[in-house]
TIDONU-649609 format. One record per residue (C-alpha): residue in one letter; x, y, z. Coordinates in steps of 0.02 Angstrom, whole numbers, padded with zeros to 5 digits, always signed. Example, Ala and Ser with C-alpha at 12.3 -4.5 7.8 and 13.67 -1.06 7.14 Angstrom:
BEGIN
a+00615-00225+00390 s+00684-00053+00357 
% end
This chain:
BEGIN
x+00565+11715+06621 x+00396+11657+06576 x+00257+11673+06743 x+00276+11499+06790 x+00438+11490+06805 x+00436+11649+06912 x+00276+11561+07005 x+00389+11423+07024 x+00533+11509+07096 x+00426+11615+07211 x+00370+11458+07292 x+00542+11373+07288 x+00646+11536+07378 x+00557+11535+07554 x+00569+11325+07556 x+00753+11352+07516 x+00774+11478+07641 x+00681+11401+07769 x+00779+11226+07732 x+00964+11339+07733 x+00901+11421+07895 x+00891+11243+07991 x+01047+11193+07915 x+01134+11353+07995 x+01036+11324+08166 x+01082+11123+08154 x+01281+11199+08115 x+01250+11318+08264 x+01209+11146+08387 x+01336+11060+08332 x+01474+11184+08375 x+01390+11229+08544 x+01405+11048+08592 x+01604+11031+08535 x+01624+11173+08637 x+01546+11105+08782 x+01630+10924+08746 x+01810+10994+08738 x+01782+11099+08893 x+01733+10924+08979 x+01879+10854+08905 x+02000+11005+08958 x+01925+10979+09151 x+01946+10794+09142 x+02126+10810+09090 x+02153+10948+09240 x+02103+10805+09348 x+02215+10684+09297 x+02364+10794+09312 x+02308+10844+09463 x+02285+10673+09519 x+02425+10595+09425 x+02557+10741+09417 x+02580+10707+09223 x+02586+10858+09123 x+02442+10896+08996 x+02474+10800+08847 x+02528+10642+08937 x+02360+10656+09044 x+02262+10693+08840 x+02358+10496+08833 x+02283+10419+08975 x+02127+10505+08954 x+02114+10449+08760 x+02179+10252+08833 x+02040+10225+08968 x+01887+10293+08835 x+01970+10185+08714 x+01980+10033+08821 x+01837+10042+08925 x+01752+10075+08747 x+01661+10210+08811 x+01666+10386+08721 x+01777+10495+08782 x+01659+10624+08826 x+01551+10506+08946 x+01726+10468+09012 x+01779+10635+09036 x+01622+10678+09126 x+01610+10546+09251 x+01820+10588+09302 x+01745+10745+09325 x+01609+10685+09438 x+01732+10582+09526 x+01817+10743+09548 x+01656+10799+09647 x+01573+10673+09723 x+01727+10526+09746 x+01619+10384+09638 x+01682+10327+09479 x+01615+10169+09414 x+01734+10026+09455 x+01800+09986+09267 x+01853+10162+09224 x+01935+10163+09404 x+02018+10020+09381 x+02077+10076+09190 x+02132+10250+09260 x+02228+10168+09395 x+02314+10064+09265 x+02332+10176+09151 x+02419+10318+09283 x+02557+10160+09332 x+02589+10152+09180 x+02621+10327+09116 x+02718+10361+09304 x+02839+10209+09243 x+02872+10306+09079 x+02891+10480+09142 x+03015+10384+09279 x+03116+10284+09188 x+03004+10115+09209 x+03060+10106+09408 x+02886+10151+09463 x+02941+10328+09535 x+02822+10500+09463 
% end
């Protein structure tokens, strides 16, 4: 290896490791805040079966529904139920969506007659 080639790589290693040490910390971020997000999400769906007595993965549904047609993300979504949870206020168009959506699921857990 002739000296500047070594002078070249002796400059290039500490950029490299510098740039593959904020990809790691960027990585690191990222799966803090899907860990946080689906822990959101988890409470948010505790709150709908608690408030709609649907089991888990039917409450995912209606969760997945309102975000969807509110066309707000799903995290926001889950965050505000959550506050709801708390405090009683939910804005008015999730409300209403999470009403609908709960009639609708309670009609297909009961056999469409409207009974949970």
């Amino acid at each position: 290896m002739t000296s500047e080639a070594s002078e070249r790589r002796a400059v290039q290693e500490p950029y490299e490791a510098e740039l593959s040490k904020t990809r790691l910390e960027d990585e690191n971020l990222q799966l803090k805040q899907a860990v946080l997000s689906h822990a959101t999400v988890d409470q948010a769906i505790g709150v709908i079966v608690a408030l709609g007595g649907l089991a888990p993965g039917r409450s995912w549904d209606v969760l997945r529904e309102v975000s969807q047609r509110t066309n707000i993300k799903l995290r926001h979504v889950a965050e505000l139920i959550i506050d709801w949870a708390q405090t009683g206020d939910l804005p008015r168009d999730i409300r209403e969506e999470l009403e609908s959506r709960l009639r609708q699921a309670k009609c297909r857990v009961g056999g469409g007659n409207g009974a949970p």
